[in-house]
N, C-alpha and C positions, 0 to 999 in steps of 0.2 A: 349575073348568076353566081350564088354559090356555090363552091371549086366542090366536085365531087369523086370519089374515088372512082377510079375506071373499071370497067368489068369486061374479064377475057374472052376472047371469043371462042374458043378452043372452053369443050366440056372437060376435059380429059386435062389440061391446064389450072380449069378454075378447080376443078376438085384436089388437084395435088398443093395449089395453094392453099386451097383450105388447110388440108390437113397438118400442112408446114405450120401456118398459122395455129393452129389448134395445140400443137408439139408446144410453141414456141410462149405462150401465150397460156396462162393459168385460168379457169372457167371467169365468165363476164361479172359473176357476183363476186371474183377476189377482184380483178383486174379492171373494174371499174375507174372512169378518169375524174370524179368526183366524189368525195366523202361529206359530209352530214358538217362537217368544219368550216366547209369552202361558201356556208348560208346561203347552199342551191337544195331545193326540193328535191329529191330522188325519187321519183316516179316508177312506178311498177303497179300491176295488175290488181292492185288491195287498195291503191289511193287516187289513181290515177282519175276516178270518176269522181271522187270527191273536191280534187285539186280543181278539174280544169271546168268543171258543170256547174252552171251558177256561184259561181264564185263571186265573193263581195272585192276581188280584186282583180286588176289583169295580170295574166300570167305571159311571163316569157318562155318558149319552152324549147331547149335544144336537144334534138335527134341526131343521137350519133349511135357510131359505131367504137367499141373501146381497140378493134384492130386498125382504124382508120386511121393511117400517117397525118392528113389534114386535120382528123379531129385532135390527136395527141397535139398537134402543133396550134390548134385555137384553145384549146383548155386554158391556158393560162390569162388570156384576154379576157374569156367567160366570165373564169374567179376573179380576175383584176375588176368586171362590169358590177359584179355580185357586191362587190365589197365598198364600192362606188355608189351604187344606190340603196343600199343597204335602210337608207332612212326612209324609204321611197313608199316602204311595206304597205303601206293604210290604201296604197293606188295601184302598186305594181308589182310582182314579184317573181322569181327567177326559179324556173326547176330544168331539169335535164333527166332523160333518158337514156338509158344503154340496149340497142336495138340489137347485139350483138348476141345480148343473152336470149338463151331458148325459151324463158317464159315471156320476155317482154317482145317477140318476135310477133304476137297476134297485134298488139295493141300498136306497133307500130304499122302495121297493112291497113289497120284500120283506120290509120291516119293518111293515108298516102302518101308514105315516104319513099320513096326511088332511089335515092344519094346520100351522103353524109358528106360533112355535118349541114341538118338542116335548120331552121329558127322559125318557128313560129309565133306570132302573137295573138294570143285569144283574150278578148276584152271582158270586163266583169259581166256576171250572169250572162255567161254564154250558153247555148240550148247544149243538148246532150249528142244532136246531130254534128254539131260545128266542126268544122275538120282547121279550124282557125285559118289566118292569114298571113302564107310564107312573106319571110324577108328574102328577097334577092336582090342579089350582089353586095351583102350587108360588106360593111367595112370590117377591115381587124384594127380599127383604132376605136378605143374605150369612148373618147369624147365624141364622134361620130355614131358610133352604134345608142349611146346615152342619149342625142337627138333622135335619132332613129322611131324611140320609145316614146318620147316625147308629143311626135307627130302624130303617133299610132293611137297616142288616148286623147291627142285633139280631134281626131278623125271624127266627122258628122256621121258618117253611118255606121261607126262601133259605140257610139253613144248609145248609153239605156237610161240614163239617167239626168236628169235639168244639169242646167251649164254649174248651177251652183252649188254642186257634188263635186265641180271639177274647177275650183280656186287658183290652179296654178296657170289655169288660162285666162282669166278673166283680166282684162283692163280696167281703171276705174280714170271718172273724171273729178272733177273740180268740185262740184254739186255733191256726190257721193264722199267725196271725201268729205265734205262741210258737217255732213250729217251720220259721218260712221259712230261714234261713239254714243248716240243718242239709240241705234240698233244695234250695238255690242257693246260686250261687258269684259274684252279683253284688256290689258295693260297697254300694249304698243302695237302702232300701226306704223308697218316700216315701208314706204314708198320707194321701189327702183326706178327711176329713171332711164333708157333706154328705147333704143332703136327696135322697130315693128321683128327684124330679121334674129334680132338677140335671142340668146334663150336662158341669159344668166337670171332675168326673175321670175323665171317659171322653175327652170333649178332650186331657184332657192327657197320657193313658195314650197317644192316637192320637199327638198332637205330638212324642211321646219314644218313638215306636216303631224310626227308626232309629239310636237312643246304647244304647251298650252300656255295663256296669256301675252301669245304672239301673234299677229297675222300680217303676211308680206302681199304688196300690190304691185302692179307692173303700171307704170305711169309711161305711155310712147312721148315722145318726143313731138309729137302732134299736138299733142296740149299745151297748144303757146302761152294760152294766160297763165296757167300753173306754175308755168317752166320758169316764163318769167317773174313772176309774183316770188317765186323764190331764189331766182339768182342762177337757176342749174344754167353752168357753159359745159357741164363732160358728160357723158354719156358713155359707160353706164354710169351710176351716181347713187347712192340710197341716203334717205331722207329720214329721221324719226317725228313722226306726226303728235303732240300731244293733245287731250282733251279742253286743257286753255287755251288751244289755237298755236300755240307754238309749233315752231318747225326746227329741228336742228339736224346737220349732218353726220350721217355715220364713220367716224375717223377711220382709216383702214391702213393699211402698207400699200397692199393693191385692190386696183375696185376689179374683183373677180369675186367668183361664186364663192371659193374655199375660204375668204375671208372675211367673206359679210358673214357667210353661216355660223364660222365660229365666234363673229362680234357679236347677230343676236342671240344665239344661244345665252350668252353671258349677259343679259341685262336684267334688274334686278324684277323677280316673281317670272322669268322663264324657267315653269320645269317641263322636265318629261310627260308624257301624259300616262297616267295610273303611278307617278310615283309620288311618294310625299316632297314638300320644297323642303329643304337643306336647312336644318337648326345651328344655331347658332351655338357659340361658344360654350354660353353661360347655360347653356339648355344640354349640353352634355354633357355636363358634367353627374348631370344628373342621370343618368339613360346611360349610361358606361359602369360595367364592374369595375374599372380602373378611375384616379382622376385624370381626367382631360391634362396633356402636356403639350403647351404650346411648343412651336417648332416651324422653323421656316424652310419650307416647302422647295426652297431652291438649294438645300444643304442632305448629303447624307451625313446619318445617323448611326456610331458604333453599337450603339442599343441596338438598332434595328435585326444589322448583321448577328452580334451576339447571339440575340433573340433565335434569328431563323436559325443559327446550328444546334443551340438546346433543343428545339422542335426535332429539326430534322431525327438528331442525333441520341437525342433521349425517348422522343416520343413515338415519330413516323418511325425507326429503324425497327423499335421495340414490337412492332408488331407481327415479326418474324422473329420465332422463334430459332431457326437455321437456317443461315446463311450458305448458301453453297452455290458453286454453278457459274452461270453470267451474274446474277446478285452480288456474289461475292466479289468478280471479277469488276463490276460496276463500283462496288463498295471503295477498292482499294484504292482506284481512277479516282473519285471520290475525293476521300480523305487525301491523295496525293495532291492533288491540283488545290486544296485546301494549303497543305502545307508549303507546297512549293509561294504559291501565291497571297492567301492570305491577307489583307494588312494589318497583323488585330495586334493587340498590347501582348508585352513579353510573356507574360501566364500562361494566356492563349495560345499562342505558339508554339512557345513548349510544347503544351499539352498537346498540338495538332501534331509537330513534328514525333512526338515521341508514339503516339497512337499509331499514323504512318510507318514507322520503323517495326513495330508491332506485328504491323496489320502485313504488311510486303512478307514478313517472315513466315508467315500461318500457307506453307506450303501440301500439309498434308492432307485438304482435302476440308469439310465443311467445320463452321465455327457456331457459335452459341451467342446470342444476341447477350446472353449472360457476361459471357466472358468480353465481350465488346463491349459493355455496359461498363465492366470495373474497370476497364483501359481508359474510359471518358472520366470515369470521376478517380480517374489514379489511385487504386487502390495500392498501386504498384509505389506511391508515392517519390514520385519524381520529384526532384527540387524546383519548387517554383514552378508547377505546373497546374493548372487550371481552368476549366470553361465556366463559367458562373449557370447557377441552377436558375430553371424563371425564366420568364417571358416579360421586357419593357417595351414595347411597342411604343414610337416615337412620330416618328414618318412615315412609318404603315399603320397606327392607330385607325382606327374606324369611329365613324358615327354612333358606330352601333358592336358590340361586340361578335358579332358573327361577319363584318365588314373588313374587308381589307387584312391584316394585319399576316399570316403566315406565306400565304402567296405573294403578298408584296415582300417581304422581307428575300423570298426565293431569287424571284426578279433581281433586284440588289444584289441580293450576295453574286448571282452571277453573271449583271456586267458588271461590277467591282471586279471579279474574276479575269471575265475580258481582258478588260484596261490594264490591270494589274500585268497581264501576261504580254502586249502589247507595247509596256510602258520597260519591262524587264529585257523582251525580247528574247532572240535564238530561240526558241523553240516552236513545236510544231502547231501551225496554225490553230487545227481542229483538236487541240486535246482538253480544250478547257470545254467546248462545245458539247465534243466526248461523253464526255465526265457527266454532263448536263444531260443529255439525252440519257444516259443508261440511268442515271440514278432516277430521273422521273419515270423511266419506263419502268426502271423495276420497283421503288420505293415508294414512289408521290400518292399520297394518301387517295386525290380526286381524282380515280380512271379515267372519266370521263374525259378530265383535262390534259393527262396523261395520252390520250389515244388522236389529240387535236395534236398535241406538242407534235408527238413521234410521226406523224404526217405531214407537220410542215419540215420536220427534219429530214424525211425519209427526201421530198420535194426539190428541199433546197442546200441542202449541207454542203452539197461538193463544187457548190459555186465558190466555198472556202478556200480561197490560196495565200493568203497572206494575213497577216495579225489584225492589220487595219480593218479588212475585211470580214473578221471572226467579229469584230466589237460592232461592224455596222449590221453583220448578219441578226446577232441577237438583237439590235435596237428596230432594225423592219420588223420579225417577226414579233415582238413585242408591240409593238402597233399594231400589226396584223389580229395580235389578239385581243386588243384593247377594242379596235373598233367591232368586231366578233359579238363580245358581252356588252357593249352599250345599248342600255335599255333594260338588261336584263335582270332579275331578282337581285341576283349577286353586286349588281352596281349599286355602288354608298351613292347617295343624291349628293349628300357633301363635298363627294372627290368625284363628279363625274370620269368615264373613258373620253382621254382626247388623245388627237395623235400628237405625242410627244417628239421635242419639246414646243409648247406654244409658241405663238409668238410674240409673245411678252418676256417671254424667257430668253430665246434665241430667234431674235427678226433674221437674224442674217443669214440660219438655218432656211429660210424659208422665200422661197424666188417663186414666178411665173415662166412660163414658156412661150413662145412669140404667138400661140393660141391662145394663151390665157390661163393656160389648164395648170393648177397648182403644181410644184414639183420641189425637191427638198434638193438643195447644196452642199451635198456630200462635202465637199471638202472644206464649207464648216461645220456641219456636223460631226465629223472625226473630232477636232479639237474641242470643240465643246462636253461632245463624252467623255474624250479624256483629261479634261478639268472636273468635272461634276462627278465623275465617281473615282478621281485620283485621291491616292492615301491623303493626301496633305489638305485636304479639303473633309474628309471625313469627322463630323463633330462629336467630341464625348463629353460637352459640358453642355448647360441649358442655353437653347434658342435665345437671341437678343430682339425680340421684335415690339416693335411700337416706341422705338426708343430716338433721342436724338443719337446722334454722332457723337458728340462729348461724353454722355452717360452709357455711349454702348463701349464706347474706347475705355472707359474705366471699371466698366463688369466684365472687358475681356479680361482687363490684368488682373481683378480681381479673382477669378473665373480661374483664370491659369493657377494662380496660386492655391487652389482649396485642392487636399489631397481626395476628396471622395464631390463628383459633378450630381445633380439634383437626378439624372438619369441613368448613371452609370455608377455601375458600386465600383468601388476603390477598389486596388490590386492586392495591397495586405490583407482589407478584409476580406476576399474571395477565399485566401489562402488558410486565413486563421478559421473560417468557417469551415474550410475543407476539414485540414487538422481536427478539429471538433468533431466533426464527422465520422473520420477514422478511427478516433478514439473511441469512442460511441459505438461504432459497429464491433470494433478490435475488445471492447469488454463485454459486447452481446455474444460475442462467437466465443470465449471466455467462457461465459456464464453456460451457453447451450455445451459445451463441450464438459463441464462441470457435471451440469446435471444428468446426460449421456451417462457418462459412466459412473455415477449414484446409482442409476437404473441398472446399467449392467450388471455392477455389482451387486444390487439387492435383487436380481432375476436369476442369482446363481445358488443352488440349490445347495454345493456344500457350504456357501456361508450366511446363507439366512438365517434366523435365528430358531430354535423349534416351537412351536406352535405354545408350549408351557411360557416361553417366556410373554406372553402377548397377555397384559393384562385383562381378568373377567370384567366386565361392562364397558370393554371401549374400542371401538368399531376400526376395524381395519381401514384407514382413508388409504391404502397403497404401496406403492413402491420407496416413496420415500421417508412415511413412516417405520416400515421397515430395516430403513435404511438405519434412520434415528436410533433404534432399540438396539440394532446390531453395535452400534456406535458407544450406545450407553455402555451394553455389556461388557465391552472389549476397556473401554474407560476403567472400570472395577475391577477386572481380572487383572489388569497391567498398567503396573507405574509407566508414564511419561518418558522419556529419554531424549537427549538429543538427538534430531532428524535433519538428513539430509536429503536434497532433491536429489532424483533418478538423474544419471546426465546420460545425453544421447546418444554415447556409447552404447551404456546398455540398450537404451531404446530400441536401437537402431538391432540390436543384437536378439533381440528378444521377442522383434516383431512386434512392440510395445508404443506404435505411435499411435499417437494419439492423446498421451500420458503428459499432464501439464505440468514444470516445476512448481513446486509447493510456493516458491515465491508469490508466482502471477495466482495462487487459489488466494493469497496471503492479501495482496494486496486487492482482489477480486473482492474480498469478503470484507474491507476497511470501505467501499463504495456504498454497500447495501445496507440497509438500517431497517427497525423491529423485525419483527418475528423471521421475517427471511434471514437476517443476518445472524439470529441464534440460530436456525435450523444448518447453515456455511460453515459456521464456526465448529460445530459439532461435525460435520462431515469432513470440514478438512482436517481436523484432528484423527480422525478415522483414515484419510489417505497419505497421512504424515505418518502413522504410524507404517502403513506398507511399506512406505518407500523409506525407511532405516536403516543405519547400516550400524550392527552391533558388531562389538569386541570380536569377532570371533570370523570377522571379513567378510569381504563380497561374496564368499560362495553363500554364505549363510542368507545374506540380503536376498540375492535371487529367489533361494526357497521358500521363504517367509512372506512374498509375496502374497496378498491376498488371503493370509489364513493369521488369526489371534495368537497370543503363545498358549492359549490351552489345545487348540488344534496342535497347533506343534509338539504339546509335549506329548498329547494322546499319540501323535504318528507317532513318536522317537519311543512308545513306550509300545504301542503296534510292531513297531522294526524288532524292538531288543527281544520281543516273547519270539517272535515268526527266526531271530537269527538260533537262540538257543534251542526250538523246537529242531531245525533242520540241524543241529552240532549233535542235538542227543542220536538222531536217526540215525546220521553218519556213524556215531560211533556204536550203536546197538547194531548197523547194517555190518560193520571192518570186523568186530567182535564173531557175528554168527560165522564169517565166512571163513575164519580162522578154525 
């Protein structure tokens, strides 16, 4: 029987637990033990009739409670079964309910559920009566409940449909094999070998249900002529069948399920089904905005890493305009564990440490994606600091350009980060982890993906105590996710999802259990992560593939000696491009701050010119023809003299920033060539004259601001009538009073 929670005897008991429960306990639609990530069905009152009613599959279905201690304690088995048969989909498939909540509370009576957690299995096109068929006394072990399933779609009286809808039951013999390829048109027929009790080839018939140009048969041990005609002494055993009659063995590490599956996935014309089969080299080059860069797939990639922080940091940041809050707080964690960790060229680092120092100091509250923006490309112009602009995609390249390429580089950058922090040590387990959680909860362009992350984080993080165990946590759930999307749109056919690392990559990663049932070797797994994403292993010159040994040993020295790699720009030029950059923007802001106060000045009403001097037939174009005329006029009325620039004394005194030395108008206007360059020339002759200092001193300079000398001599001859008018009153007024 499945374990059921108990129910009090006492009314007056059960109600005050309720309500504790209730207290304790957020409504069944937050606090549900299942999210849409875990690839279970969620079942409620809008789908429920469409899921389990004539379905073209069987459905597995769990009835729980989200307050029930048992059920909280099977959950993790459920999701562990989910992700287990995951390939299963086309025959079987997994949903669960939460009977706890108040609208799923009908649908559950309806089913006659009494206890939690319950399991039912309802077989395809089931009627709309079916109350399905409990499992009782199911196991909590994965590879027993996976048989469990098994048995339940061999079952004769949940059949609706001929045996030969149901492949992964079928035996063949000797006769049928003779004649398989004459009635099928697939590539490979893979023959198990096995005992009547086994269930590894009907696993493995389920696991290769959705790859086309494959079909698996279960051969018993009963078939003596077969058996022997080919030599099998082990059981289980798989065989590849070809259409000249050939027979040959499938090479494995172990003869279990997890390793046949992933051998035939991999043989050549097995794909997916509805996906396209995997192009070739020479065929994407063509089908890529970029060219195709070879690159061997057991190395990381400095391009890559680079790559993802220009994204991150240029592209995904920029779409917040202010920063403030946990954002920001996630931001700083961020770039910290960037700087601290890191392993990228000296530029680089600069540039990360110096942003960091930056960015920790910005204590007064929210920031501007603006001003984070000039600290990435150093406006501030630090020495020797730099992140390169651009996206090379290397190891994350795609088939296709919507493939792969920013989310893999994310991945990378943070187990690089791991290792990195694991490899340094003393510090605190979760802070690289941290860093990774908040930044995709708050930043990560894909919500969707974002809202999978932050649930297997919410799940699993605090199983984190030690470093070793930060680097293996992100390499499960990165499996965890890998196997998630396989299958799905997002999957390149070229770079299928497998659970990393193969094992072609790391055999040693990968053992049996005295069942059979695959299971990975942590404690080679630690070393091998921390080779494969250790600084010293990171490549920044081009891949050496297809090559002997003698000709790869001489494009490595080669290779070491060229100052800029086929993928990675060089460090000087990073820098001298920067420079360029600065320059460039440092004579735009120049130029716009020139023409500003043209405008100003020619928007000011005592020094425009008067309407007489604008010649008859020629059309006002504006502010800075105005400017011109005002220029010319003041040219004629006053000889030249030597000019000095305003120094920031007065500036500063005068409330006059903004006010450029004449030098930088000087050399501003030696940049610009035709007609803009006479229009500069004339203006700054106009702003040189302001800013003069004649014979007669600085008080003089001040006043002479902004008005011609015939302004000037108009005031001075303004003052001299207005002093003697007021000397004659005075003395006509001392006269009478006398």
């Amino acid at each position: 029987m499945a374990r059921r929670c108990g129910r009090a005897t006492s009314r007056f008991t059960t109600a005050a637990f309720v309500v504790c429960l209730c207290l304790a306990f957020p409504p069944a639609a937050e606090a549900g033990l299942y999210t849409a990530s875990d690839q279970i069905v969620l079942l409620s009152e809008q789908n429920v009739g469409s899921v389990l009613v004539n379905s073209s599959a069987a459905m597995v279905v769990e009835f729980y409670a989200s307050w029930c201690g048992h059920c909280i304690s099977f959950s993790p088995i459920y999701k562990k079964l989910a992700r287990d048969i995951k390939e299963w989909k086309p025959a079987v498939n997994m949903a669960a309910i939460d009977c706890a909540a108040d609208e799923n509370v009908k649908i559950c009576t309806e089913y006659k559920i009494r206890g939690y957690p319950t399991i039912k299995f309802f077989h395809a096109n089931s009627f709309a009566n079916s109350l399905g068929m409990p499992y009782r006394g199911f196991s909590r072990d994965v590879r027993e409940l996976r048989h469990m399933i098994i048995d339940s779609l061999e079952y004769p009286g949940h059949r609706t449909c001929p045996q030969l809808l149901f492949p992964f039951s079928v035996t063949v013999v000797e006769a049928e094999i003779n004649n398989f390829f004459e009635t099928n048109t697939v590539q490979h027929l893979a023959l198990i070998f096995e005992d009547d009790k086994s269930y590894i080839g009907r696993e493995v018939t389920l696991d290769l249900l959705q790859f086309e140009n494959i079909t698996v048969r279960r051969v018993l041990d009963t078939e003596e002529h077969l058996v022997s005609k080919l030599g099998v002494t082990e059981f289980p055993s798989c065989y590849l069948y070809y259409p000249d009659g050939r027979f040959e063995r499938l090479v494995v590490k172990f003869e279990v399920r997890t390793f046949y599956v992933y051998a035939l996935q991999r043989l050549p014309g097995v794909v997916r089904s509805g996906k396209p089969p995997p192009v070739f080299t020479e065929l994407l080059k063509n089908r890529t905005e970029e060219p195709w860069r070879d690159f061997n797939s057991s190395r990381v990639y400095m391009a890559d890493l680079e790559s993802a922080l220009h994204y991150s940091l240029r592209v995904e940041l920029a779409l917040r305009s202010v920063i403030n809050g946990q954002a920001l707080t996630a931001l700083k964690d961020y770039i910290s564990v960037l700087a601290k960790y890191f392993p990228g060229r000296p530029v680089v680092m600069n540039l990360l440490k110096s942003l960091n120092t930056w960015l920790q100091n910005q204590n007064k509250g929210p920031i501007s994606y603006e001003a984070f923006r000039e600290r990435v490309d150093n406006t501030a112009q630090v020495p020797d600091a730099a992140l390169p602009e651009g996206v090379r995609w290397v190891g994350c390249q795609g088939s296709q350009p919507h493939f792969r390429r920013y989310p893999c580089g994310v991945w990378t950058l943070f187990h690089v980060l791991t290792v990195q922090a694991n490899n340094i040590g003393d510090s605190d387990p979760k802070e690289v982890l941290k860093a990774m959680r908040n930044y995709i909860h708050n930043f990560f362009g894909c919500r969707y993906c974002a809202e999978h992350f932050e649930n297997m984080a919410r799940e699993g993080l605090d199983v984190v105590t030690s470093l070793p165990s930060a680097v293996l946590w992100l390499w499960y759930r990165h499996n965890r996710v890998n196997n998630r999307i396989a299958g799905d749109l997002s999957e390149d056919p070229f770079f299928p999802k497998i659970q990393w690392p193969s094992p072609e990559m790391c055999p040693s990663c990968h053992t049996v259990k005295d069942n059979g049932e695959h299971s990975w070797n942590e404690a080679q797994v630690i070393p091998f992560l921390g080779s494969h994403f250790s600084s010293s292993r990171i490549l920044t010159v081009v891949s050496l593939l297809g090559k002997n040994k003698k000709v790869q040993e001489l494009q490595k020295v080669t290779a070491l000696r060229r100052t800029v790699s086929d993928y990675l720009e060089d460090e000087d030029r990073i820098l001298e491009t920067q420079r360029a950059k600065h320059s460039r923007l440092l004579q735009e802001s120049l130029g716009q701050k020139h023409v500003e106060r043209i405008v100003r000045e020619a928007s000011n009403p005592i020094t425009s010119p008067p309407p007489s001097s604008v010649q008859e037939g020629v059309e006002d174009e504006g502010p800075q023809d105005l400017v011109k005329q005002r220029t010319l006029q003041t040219k004629v009325e006053q000889e030249p003299r030597p000019a000095f620039s305003l120094g920031m004394e007065l500036d500063a005194g005068l409330g006059m920033v903004g006010l450029q030395p004449v030098d930088d108008f000087n050399e501003l206007n030696s940049i610009h060539q035709g007609k803009g360059l006479k229009k500069r020339e004339l203006a700054g002759q106009y702003f040189k004259r302001e800013a003069e200092f004649d014979h007669r001193g600085l008080w003089m300079s001040v006043i002479t601001i902004g008005f011609s000398d015939l302004d000037i001599s108009l005031c001075v001859i303004l003052y001299a009538l207005s002093f003697t008018c007021l000397l004659a009153m005075c003395v006509f007024f001392r006269s009478r009073l006398r």
